[in-house]
N, C-alpha and C positions, 0 to 999 in steps of 0.2 A: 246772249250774255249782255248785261249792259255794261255801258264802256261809261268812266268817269276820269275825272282831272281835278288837277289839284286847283281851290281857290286863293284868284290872287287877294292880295291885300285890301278889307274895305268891301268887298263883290260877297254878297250873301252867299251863304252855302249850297251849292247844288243838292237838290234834292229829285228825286225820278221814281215812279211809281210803275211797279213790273205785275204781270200775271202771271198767276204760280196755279197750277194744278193737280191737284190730289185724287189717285184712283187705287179704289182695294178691290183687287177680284178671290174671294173671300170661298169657302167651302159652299154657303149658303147662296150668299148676294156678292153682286157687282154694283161700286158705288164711284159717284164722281164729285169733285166739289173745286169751286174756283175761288180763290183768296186773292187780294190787291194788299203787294208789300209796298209799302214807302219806303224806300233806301237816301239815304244821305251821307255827305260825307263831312263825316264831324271832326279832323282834322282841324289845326289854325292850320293859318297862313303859313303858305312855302314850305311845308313839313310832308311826310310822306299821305297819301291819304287813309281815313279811315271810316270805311264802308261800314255799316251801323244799319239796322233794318228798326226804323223810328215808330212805324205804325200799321200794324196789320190786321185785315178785313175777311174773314168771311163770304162773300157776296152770291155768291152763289150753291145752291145745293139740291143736285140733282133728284133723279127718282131713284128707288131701291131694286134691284131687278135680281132676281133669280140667277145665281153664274149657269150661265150657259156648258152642257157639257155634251160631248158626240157617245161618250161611254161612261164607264166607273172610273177609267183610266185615263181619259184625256178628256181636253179640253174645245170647247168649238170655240175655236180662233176667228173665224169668220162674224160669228152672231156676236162676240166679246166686241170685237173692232166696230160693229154696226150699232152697240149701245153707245161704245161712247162716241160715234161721230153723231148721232142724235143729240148727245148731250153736248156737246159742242155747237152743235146747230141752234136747240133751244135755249144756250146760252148768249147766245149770239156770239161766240169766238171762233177766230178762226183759229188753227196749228198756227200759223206766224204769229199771234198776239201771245202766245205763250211763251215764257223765257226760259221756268224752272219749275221744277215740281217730281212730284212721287207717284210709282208703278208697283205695288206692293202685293206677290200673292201669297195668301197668307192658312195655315189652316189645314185642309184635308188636301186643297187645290196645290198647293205647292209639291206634293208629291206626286201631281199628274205629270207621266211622263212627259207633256209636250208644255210644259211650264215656262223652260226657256223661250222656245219657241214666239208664246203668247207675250211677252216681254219685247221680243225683238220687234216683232210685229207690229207695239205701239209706241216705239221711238219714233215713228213721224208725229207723233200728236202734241212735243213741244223739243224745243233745241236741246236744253240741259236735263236730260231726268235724273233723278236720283230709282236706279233699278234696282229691284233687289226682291229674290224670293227669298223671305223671310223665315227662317228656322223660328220652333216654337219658342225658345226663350227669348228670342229677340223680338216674337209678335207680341208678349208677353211685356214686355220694356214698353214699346210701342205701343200699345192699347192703355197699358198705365198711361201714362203723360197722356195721349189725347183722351182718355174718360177724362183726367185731372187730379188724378189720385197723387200724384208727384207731387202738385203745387199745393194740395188739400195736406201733406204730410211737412212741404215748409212752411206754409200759414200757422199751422196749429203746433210747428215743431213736432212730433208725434209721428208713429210706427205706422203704413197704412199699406193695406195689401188691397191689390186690384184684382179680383177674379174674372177675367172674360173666358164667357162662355160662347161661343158661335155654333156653328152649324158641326165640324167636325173635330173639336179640340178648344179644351181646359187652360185658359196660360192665367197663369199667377205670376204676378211681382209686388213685390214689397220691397216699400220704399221707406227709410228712416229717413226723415226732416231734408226732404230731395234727393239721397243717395241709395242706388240702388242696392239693397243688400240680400235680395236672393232671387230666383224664379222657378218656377216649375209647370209642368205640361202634361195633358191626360188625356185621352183618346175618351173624354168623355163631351158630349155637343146634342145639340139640338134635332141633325139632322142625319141619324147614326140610322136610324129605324126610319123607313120612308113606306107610306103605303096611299092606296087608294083610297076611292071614298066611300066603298062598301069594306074597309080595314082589312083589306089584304094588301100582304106584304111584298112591296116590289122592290125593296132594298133594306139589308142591314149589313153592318158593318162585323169584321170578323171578333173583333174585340167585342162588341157587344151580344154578340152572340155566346162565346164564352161567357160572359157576366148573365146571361140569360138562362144560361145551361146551369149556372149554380144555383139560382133561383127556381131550377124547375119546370124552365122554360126554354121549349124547342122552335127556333125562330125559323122556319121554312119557308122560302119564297113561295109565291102563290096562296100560302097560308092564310088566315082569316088572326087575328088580332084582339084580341080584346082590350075594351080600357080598363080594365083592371088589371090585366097583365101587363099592359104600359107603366100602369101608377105602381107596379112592384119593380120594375124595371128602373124608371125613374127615382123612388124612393134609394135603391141600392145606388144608384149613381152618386142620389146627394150625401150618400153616408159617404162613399168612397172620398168626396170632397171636405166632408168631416174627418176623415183621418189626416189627408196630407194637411190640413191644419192643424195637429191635433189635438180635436175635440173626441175623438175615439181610436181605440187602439188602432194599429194598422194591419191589414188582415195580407193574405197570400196573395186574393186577386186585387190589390191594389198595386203591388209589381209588375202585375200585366197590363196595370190599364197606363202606368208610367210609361212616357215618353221619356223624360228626362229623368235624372235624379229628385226625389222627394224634397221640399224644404229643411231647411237646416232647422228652424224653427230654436235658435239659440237667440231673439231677442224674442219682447213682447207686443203682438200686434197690439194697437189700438181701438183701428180705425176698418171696416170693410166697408171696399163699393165693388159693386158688380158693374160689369159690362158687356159689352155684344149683344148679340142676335138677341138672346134668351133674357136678358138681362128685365127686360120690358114687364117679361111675364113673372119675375120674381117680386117687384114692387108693386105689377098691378095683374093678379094673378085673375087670367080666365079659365072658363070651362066650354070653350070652344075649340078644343081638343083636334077638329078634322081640319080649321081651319086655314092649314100649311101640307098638311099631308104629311105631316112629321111629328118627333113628341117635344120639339121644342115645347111647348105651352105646357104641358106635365111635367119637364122638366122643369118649369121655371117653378112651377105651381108646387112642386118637391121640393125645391131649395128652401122655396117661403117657408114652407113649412118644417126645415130642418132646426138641428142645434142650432144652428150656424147664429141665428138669430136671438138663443138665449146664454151665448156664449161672448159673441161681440156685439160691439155697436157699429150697429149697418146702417151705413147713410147713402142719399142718391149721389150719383159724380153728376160733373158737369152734360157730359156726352154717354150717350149707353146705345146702340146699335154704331153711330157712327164714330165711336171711341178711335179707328184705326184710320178710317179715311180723310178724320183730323188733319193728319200726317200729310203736310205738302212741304213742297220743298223751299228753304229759303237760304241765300246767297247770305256770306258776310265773306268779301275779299282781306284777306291778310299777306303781308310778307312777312318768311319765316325770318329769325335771327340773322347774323350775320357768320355764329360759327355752326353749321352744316359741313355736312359728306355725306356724297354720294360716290358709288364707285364706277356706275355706272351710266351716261344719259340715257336713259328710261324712260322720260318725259315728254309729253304730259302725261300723267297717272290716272285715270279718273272714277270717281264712285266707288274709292275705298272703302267700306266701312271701316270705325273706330271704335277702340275697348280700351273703355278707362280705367286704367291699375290704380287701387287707392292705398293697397298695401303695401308703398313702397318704400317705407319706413323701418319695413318689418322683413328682411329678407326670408328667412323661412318660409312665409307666405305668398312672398313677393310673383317668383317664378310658379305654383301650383294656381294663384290666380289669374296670371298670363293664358296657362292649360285649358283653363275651367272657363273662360269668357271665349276665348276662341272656337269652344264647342257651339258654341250660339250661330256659331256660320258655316256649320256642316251641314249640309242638304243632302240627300241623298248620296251619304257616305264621302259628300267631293266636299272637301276647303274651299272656302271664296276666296281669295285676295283680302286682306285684310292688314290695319296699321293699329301697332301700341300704341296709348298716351299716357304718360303719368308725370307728377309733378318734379318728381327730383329733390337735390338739396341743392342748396349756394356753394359754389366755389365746393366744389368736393374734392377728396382725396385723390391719388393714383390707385390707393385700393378699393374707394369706395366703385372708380369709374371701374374699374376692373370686374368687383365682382359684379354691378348691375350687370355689364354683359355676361357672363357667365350666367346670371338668373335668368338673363331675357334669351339667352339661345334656349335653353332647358326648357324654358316656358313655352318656346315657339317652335319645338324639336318639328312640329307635322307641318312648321312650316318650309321649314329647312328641308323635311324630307320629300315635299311638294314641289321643289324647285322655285319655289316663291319669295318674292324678295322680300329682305325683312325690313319694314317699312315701322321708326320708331318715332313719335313724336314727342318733345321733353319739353315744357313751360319755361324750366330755367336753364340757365347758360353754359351748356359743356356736351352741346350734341356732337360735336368734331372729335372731342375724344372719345368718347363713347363708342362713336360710330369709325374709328381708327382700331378701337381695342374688339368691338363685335368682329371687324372685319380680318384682324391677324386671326382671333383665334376660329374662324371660317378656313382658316389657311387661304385667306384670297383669291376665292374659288365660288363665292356666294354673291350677288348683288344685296348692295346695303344702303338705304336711305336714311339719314338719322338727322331731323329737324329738332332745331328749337325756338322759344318765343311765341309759340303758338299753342291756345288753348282751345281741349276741345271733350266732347262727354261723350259716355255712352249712347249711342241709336245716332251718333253726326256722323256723314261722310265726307271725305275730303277729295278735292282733286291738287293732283301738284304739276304748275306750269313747269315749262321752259326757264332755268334759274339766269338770272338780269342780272346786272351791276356788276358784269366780269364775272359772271359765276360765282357771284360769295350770297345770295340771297336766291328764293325761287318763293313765286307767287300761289298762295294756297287759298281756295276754294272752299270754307266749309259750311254744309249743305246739314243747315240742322231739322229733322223733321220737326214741320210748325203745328203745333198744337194752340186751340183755341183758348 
């Protein structure tokens, strides 16, 4: 972590430049990529400081490799740690020249049993990670912002939905003029159907085999393949993705191929960009069909050829394979307010992720979208750790403070029933009450963290230090995935 101080009177601003590193071990591919942050402390004189990330770089970006796997169900941890100590090699860095950065697995590979594992595994490779197996709407958030669909929907103000498509899984978000306002996930990907190079089958997925079997199509390992039976395989996939937008009704087997819930589809898109693995082959469609041993390339080459394209206006994004490994980590130190509680010292916290309540204007909705974001961090049935953010009002009532808590226990029931602390972060000034009125109606029996003065958005994590100045303040950490 770097360490800073405050500038005296008249002494230029310190500035210090950290290496951050960004790693997606992905259904498909395992990628790595090095970026140089310039941090400064923009702070005047004799005032607390304030860490500010001035200028960020790129500079490195490895090869694309195949994720290493021992079976269908796990992962080889050995060959994973051996790409990227290569890639650290041929970058020239060593683990100590790294400060911060992202370990993200994302896709079909997060539901390998030995996922945690592969995580733990590659904490030597910098001090601070930001870890996290990524449930699909949250890869889905994630790939938006590093394709650049986010910042393409605040430039042009306008509706823009990011479809990545990767090796194992469908993730959509849409973003109004920078705000996330839905996501969704499909068991549909590039590398569902894997075969040799005489098109026998040495892998397919159960779900597509279902979708196969409505088609007329019995997918049997060892079997032989046809590329005509791909290209109806594929065609049904890009309908399926025609619906959850919908460009066509929505049929029986599109509940099966749902991971998540369907889009709301109650505003109007704009804008589409593709991204991931497939993404490539949807703008520049081949007919080298073997030359992955999957139906990525049919797939992309179905998409081009869908509605999709005489329905919206489809533009390229910034990044399309490496939309996700974008994603590296970058520091911006803050102290929270001065009115906090906690009831417990818990501290330090670290690598919470964060879920932005926007409807918090709106009580009705308030606590059902607390529910609905916090599904984003269910992995294989478990709760991560996880903190609210939302902005609040000024100087609020006794009842306003009252009923937030009552919407935000409601909202966080599976976290309360996890034994997990309820960790709340509020912009404006009334986190002590808040987090006094959470904590009586726990009957004082629950650990409760409740900051304020601190902002922060969907896809950042946070860490929270050891609280300083007599305990009326604690130093927070937030860790926002850097997109180019």
């Amino acid at each position: 972590m770097a360490s800073f101080c405050i500038s005296k009177k008249g002494e230029d601003k310190l500035k210090e430049e950290i290496i951050s590193v960004g790693i997606d071990i992905g259904t498909t591919t395992t990628q790595l990529i090095f970026s140089k942050l310039t941090i400064e402390n923009t702070a005047s004189a004799f005032s607390i400081p304030q860490i500010k990330i001035v200028d960020k770089q790129v500079f490195y970006k490895g090869n694309i490799y195949f994720t290493p796997l021992i079976s269908s169900s796990e992962i080889d941890i050995e060959s994973v740690k051996k790409i990227i100590e290569v890639e650290y090699a041929k970058a020239g860095i060593k683990p100590n020249d790294v400060k911060t950065g992202a370990v993200i697995i994302t896709g079909e590979t997060a539901r390998k049993k030995n996922a945690n594992n592969v995580l733990n595994s590659l904490s030597k490779f910098a001090g601070e990670f930001v870890v996290a197996t990524a449930g699909p709407e949250l890869e889905a958030i994630i790939a938006g912002r590093g394709a650049g669909a986010e910042k393409i929907s605040i430039e042009k103000e306008c509706c823009v939905a990011n479809i990545d498509i990767g090796g194992g899984t469908t993730n959509i978000a849409v973003f109004n003029k920078g705000e996330i306002v839905d996501t969704c996930a499909l068991d549909i990907g590039g590398r569902l159907i894997k075969f040799n190079d005489n098109l026998k089958i040495i892998y397919a997925s159960n779900k597509i085999i279902e979708l196969a079997k409505d088609e007329g199509i019995d997918l049997k390992l060892d079997n032989e393949i046809s590329f005509e039976k791909i290209k109806i395989i594929c065609s049904r996939m890009a309908e399926l993705i025609e619906e959850v937008l919908g460009v066509r009704a929505k049929s029986k087997l599109l509940e099966k191929m749902l991971i998540t819930k369907p889009l709301s589809l109650n505003y109007k898109i704009d804008l589409i960009t593709f991204s991931g693995g497939v993404a490539d082959f949807i703008y520049n469609p081949s007919n080298d069909y073997l030359a992955f041993n999957d139906i990525g390339i049919a797939l992309g080459e179905a998409i081009s050829k869908s509605n999709l394209f005489k329905k919206f206006n489809v533009i390229v994004p910034m990044e399309t394979i490496r939309a996700t490994v974008i994603g590296s980590g970058m520091h911006t130190i803050e102290l929270s307010g001065s009115t906090i509680l906690y009831t417990k010292d818990i501290f330090p916290i670290k690598n919470v992720p964060v879920i932005k309540i926007n409807n918090d204007s709106n009580f009705e909705l308030f606590s059902k979208e607390i529910e609905e974001k916090t599904n984003w961090f269910i992995v294989n049935e478990e709760l991560q750790n996880i903190a609210i953010s939302f902005k609040g009002v000024k100087n609020p009532s006794f009842s306003e403070v009252t009923t937030f808590a009552d919407k935000i226990i409601l909202g966080l029931r599976k976290v309360v029933e996890n034994k997990l602390p309820l960790i709340v972060i509020v912009e404006n000034d009334f986190a002590k009450a808040l987090g006094h009125s959470i904590f009586n109606k726990l009957n004082k029996n629950h650990d409760v963290i409740c900051i304020d003065g601190i902002k922060v958005e969907n896809g950042d994590f946070v860490d929270i230090g050891k609280p300083v100045s007599s305990g009326r303040v604690v130093p927070v950490v937030i860790k926002t995935l850097l997109f180019k």
